[in-house]
N, C-alpha and C positions, 0 to 999 in steps of 0.2 A: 289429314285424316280425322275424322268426328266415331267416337264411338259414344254408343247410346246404352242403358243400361236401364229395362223397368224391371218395373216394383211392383206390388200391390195386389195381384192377384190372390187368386182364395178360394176355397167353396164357401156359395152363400145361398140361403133359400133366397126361392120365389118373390118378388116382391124387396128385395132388400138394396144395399147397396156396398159398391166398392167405389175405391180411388185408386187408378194405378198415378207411378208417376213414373216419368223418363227422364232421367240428369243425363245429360251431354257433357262432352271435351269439348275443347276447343274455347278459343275470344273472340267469335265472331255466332256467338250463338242466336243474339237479338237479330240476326239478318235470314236466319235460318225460317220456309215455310217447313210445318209441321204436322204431323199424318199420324191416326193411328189406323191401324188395319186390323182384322181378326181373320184367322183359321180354323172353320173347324172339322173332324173327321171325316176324312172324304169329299170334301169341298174346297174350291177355291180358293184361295186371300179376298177376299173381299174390304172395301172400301169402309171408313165407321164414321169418322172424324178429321176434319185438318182446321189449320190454323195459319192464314196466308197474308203477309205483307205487301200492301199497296200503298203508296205513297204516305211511307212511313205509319201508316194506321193497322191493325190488324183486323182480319175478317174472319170469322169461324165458319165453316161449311161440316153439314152431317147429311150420313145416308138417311133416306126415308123411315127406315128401319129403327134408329135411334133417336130419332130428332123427339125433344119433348123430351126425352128423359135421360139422354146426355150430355154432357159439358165437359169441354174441350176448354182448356185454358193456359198461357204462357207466363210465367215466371223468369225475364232475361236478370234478376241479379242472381236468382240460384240456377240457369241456366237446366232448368225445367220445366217441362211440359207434362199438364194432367190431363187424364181422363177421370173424369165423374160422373160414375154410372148409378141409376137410381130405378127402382120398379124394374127389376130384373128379369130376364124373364128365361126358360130353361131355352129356349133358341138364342141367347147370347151367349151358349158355354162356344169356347173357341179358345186357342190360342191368339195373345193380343199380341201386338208390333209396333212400337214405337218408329217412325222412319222419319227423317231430314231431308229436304231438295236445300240446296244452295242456288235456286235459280231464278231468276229474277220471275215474280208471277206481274202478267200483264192483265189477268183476267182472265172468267173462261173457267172452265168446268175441268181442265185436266189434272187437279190436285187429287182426283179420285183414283189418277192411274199412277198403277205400283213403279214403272218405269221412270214416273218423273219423278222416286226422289231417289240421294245418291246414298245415303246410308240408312241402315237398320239394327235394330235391336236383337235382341237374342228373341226374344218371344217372351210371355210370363201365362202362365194357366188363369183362365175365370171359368170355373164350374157351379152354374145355377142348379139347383136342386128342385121338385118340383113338389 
């Protein structure tokens, strides 16, 4: 069992930035691909950020929506995972999601879907102001 726990969230204007960050359970976190997702009212889960393991190297993937002005990053001795968010903008307020797959990635584009990982975080609030 892997529980996940972020952090970081906040109100920020326009233009600004946050760092959430996700600590994990578990000794087997360095083997863990890594996803963050957001929600926000009335919408979806949608896909933000992962962080995927192929032959032992890591590869970051972002939705279209973020890319450029977020960063995803892994931390396996404090077995956490950031998001760092910059140039905010008020269509990123959402609730975030930290989530874990334990599965081996082969490549391929399915790190975006919510099904392929096996645990989640509670949520943490990011509200941009405008």
């Amino acid at each position: 069992q892997v529980q996940l726990v972020e952090s970081g969230g906040g109100l920020v204007q326009a233009g600004g930035s946050l760092r959430l960050s996700c600590a994990a359970s578990g000794r087997a976190f360095s083997t863990y691909n890594m996803g963050w997702f957001r929600q926000a009212p009335g919408k979806e889960r949608e896909f933000v950020a992962a962080i995927t393991i192929r032959w032992s190297a890591d590869i970051t993937h972002y939705s279209d929506s973020v890319k450029g002005r977020f960063t995803i990053s892994k931390d396996n001795t404090k077995n956490t995972v950031y998001l760092q968010m910059d140039s905010l903008k008020p269509e990123d307020t959402a609730v975030y999601y930290c989530a874990a797959s334990t599965a081996e990635y082969y490549g391929g584009t399915y790190y975006f879907r919510s099904t392929w990982y096996d645990y989640w975080g509670q949520g943490t609030q990011v509200t941009v102001s405008s």
